[in-house]
C-alpha positions in Angstrom: 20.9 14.5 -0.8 21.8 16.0 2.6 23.6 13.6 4.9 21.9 12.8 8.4 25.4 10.6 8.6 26.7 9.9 12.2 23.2 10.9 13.7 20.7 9.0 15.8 17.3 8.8 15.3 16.2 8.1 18.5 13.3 11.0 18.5 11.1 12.9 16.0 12.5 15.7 17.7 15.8 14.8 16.7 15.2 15.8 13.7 14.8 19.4 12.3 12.0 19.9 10.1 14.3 20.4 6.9 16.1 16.6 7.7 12.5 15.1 7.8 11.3 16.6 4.8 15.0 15.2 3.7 13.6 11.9 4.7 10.3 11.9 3.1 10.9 13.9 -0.2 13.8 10.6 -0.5 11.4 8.0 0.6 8.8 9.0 -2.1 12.2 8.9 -5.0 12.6 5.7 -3.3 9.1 4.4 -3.7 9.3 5.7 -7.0 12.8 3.7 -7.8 11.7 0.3 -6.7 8.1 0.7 -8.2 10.3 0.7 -11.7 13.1 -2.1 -10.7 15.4 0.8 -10.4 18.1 -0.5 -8.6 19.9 1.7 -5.7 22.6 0.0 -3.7 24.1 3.0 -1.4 24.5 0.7 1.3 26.5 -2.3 -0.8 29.1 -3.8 1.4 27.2 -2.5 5.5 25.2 -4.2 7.7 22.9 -3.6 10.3 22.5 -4.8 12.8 18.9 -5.4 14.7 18.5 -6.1 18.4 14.8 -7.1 18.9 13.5 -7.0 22.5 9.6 -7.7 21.5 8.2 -9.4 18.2 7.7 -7.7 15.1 6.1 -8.1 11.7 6.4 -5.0 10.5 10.1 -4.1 11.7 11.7 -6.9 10.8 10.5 -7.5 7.4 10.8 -3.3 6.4 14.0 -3.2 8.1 15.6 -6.9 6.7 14.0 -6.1 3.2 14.9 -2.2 3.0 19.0 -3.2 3.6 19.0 -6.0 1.3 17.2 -3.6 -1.4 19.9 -0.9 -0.6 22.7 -3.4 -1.2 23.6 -4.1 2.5 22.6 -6.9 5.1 20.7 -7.1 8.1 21.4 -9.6 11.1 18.5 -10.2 13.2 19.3 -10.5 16.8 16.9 -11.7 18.9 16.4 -12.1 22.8 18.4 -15.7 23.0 21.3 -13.9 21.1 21.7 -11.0 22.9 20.0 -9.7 26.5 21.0 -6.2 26.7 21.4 -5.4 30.4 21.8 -9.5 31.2 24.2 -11.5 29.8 26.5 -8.2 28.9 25.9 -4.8 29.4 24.2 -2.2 26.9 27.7 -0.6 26.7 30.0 -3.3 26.2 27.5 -4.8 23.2 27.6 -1.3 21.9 31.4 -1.4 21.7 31.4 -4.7 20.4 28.8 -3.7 18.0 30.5 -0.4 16.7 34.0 -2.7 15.9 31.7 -5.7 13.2 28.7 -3.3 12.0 27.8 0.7 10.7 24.7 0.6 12.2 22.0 -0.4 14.8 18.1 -0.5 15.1 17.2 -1.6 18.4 13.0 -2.4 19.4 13.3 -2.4 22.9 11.1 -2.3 25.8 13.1 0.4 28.1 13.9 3.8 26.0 16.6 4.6 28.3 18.4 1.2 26.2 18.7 2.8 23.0 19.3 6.3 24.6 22.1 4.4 26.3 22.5 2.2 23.0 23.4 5.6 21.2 25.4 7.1 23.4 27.9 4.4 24.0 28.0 3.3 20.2 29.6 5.5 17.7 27.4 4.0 14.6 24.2 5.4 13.8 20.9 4.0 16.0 18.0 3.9 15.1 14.9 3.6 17.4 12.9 0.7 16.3 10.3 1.0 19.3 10.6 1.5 22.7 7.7 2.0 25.4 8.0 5.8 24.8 8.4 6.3 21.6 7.5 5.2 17.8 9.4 7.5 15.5 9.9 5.5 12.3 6.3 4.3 12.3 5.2 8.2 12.3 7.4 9.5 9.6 5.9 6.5 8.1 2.7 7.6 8.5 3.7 11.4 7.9 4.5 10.4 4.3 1.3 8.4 3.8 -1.3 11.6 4.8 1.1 13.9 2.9 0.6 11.1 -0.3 -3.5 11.1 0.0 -3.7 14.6 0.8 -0.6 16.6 -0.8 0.3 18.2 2.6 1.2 18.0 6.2 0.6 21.5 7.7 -2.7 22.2 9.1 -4.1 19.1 8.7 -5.6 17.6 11.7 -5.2 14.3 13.4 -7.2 12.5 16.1 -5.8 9.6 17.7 -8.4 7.9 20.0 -7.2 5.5 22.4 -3.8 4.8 24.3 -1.5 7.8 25.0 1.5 5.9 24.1 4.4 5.4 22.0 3.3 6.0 18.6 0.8 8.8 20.1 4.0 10.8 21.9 5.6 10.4 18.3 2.2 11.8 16.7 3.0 14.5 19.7 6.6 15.0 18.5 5.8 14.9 14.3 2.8 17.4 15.4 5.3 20.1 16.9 7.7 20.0 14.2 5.4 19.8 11.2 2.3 21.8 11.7 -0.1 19.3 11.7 -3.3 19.9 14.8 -3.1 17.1 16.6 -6.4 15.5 19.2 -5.9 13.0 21.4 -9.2 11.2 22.9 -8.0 8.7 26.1 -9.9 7.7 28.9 -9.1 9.6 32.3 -5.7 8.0 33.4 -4.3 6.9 30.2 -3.2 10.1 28.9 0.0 10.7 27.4 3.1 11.4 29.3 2.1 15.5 30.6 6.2 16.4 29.5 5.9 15.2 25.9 2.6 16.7 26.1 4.1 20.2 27.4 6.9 19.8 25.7 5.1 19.6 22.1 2.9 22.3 22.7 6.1 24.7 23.8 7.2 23.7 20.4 4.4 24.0 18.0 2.8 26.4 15.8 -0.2 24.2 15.7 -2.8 22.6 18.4 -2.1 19.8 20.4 -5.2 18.9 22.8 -5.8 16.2 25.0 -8.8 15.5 25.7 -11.1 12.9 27.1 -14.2 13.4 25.1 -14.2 11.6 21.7 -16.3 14.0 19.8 -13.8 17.2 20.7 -11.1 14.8 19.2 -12.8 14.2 15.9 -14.7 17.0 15.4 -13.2 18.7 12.3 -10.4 15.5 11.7 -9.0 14.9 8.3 -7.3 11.8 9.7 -8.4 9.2 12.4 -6.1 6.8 13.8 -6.1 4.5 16.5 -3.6 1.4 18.1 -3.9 -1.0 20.3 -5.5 -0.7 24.1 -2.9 -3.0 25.4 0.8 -2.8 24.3 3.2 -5.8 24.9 4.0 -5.6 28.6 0.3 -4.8 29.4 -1.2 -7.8 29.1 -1.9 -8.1 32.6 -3.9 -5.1 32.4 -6.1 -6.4 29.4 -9.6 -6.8 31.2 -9.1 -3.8 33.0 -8.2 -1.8 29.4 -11.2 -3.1 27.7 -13.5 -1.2 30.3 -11.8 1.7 29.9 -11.2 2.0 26.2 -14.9 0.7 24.9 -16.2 4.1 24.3 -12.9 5.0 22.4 -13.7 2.3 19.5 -13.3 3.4 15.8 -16.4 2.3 14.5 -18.8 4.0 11.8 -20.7 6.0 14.4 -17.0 7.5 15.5 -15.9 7.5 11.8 -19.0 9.8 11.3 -17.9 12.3 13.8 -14.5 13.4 11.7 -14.6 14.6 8.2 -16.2 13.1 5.3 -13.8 11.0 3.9 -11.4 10.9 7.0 -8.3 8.6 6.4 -8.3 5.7 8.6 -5.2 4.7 10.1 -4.0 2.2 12.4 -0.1 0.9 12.7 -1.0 -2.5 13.4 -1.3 -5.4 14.7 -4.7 -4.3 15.1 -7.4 -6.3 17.7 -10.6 -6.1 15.3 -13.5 -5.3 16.4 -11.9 -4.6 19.6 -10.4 -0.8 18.6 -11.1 -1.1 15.4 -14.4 -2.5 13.7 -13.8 -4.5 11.0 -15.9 -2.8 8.9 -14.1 0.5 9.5 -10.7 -1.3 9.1 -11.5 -2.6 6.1 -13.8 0.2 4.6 -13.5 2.7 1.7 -11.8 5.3 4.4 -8.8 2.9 5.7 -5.6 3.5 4.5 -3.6 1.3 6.8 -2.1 -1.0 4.6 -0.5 1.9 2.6 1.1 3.1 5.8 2.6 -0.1 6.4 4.0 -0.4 3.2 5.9 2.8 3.5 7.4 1.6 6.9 9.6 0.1 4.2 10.3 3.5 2.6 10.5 5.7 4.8 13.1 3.8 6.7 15.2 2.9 3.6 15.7 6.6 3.0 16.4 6.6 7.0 19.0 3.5 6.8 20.8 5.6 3.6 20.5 9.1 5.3 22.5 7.8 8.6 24.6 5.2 6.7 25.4 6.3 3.3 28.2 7.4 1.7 27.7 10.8 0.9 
């Protein structure tokens, strides 16, 4: 096991592509482990700690779950505890933080609070979700394609909808991994053009952007989609709706990828709003097994950064 100690994860890019197939070839032993009631406690005796900006299902419970399995603790710390930027500054609760804890995973809405997180804290932190980026939800998902179909490189992804977090992390996994990668938004909602230049600069594989649906999915061994409007938007709702209606995955969509296509969605999902229900829930979806190895993949994350090795 090859330490990632002392590191950040603030980015896919981060990473080099031998640390994330570090992080998925242990996520999968990890899987593996648990699914036996093999117990693995590198992390006895640390604690995490977890600053939490917006709500969260998924976070929380992978990231509270994954230390206790790993034989540490996780203390949740939500908005009335601590208001990064308000009642203290992001560098003064990093200092404090660094003294009581060996790690942090911040879900934030500004990036530039865990970039500023990691550069004043000398413990590990992790990117939980900001409004730029996703990471830990696409290695995630990076291990569940490369579990239904045995590899990463050259397999295509189209993401239809929002060019946002988790797609710039689909951008980032994309560049450093191989993988063609389509994204379908409507005209204005477009990922941001430097992550966009910025991954194709890096990759040996296609990244398009595109505003036609079909382009997206033609050829697509993986459809995935997210919400039209993230936390912060909600204002914007009506006016989403509009825009993203041709950009639903539904069966006529579906039919436009692959036979077979994996669905995928990182949840929440609004059904029947980007997602049908019958697509969600049909033969094809395999979002509940991505959301399940949110808790893998960051385990092997969490004893990567924080292990003794």
């Amino acid at each position: 096991m090859k330490a990632l100690k002392h590191k950040d994860l603030i980015s896919i890019l981060d990473l080099t592509v031998e640390e994330i197939q570090e992080i998925l070839s242990l996520a999968a032993t990890l899987k593996q482990r648990l699914a036996k009631n093999m117990h693995f406690t590198p992390l006895a005796g640390k604690t995490l700690a977890m600053i939490f900006e917006k709500p969260s299902l998924r976070t929380r419970v992978t990231f509270e779950t994954g230390m206790t399995q790993l034989g540490g603790h996780a203390i949740f710390l939500g908005p009335s505890e601590i208001s990064l930027g308000v009642r203290e500054s992001v560098a003064d609760a990093a200092r404090n933080l660094e003294r009581w804890v060996n790690g942090i995973m911040a879900r934030t809405f500004s990036h530039q609070t865990v970039v500023d997180l990691a550069r004043e804290a000398s413990i590990p932190v992790i990117n939980g979700l900001t409004d730029r980026l996703h990471p830990c939800q696409v290695l995630s998902d990076c291990l569940t394609v490369q579990e239904k179909l045995g590899l990463l490189s050259g397999v295509k992804v189209a993401f239809l909808g929002d060019g946002n977090n988790v797609a710039h992390s689909w951008i980032n996994a994309a560049a450093r991994l191989g993988m063609n990668l389509s994204i379908a938004c409507p005209p204005g909602y477009e990922p941001l053009s430097e992550i966009v230049r910025e991954g194709q600069t890096a990759a040996d594989s296609t990244i398009l952007v595109t505003n036609e649906v079909a382009e997206a999915l033609d050829g697509a061994d993986v459809v995935y989609t997210d919400v039209w409007t993230s936390m912060g938007q909600e204002n914007e709702a009506e006016k989403r709706r509009t825009a993203f209606a041709p950009y639903q995955l539904n069966k006529a969509a579906l039919a436009l990828a692959r036979p077979n296509a994996l669905v995928m969605h990182c949840l929440p999902a609004h059904r029947n709003e980007e997602i049908t229900d019958d697509v969600i829930d049909g033969p094809q979806s395999i979002v509940y097994d991505q959301a399940e190895n949110r808790l893998h993949v960051q385990k092997a994350i969490l004893t990567l950064l924080m292990g003794e090795q």
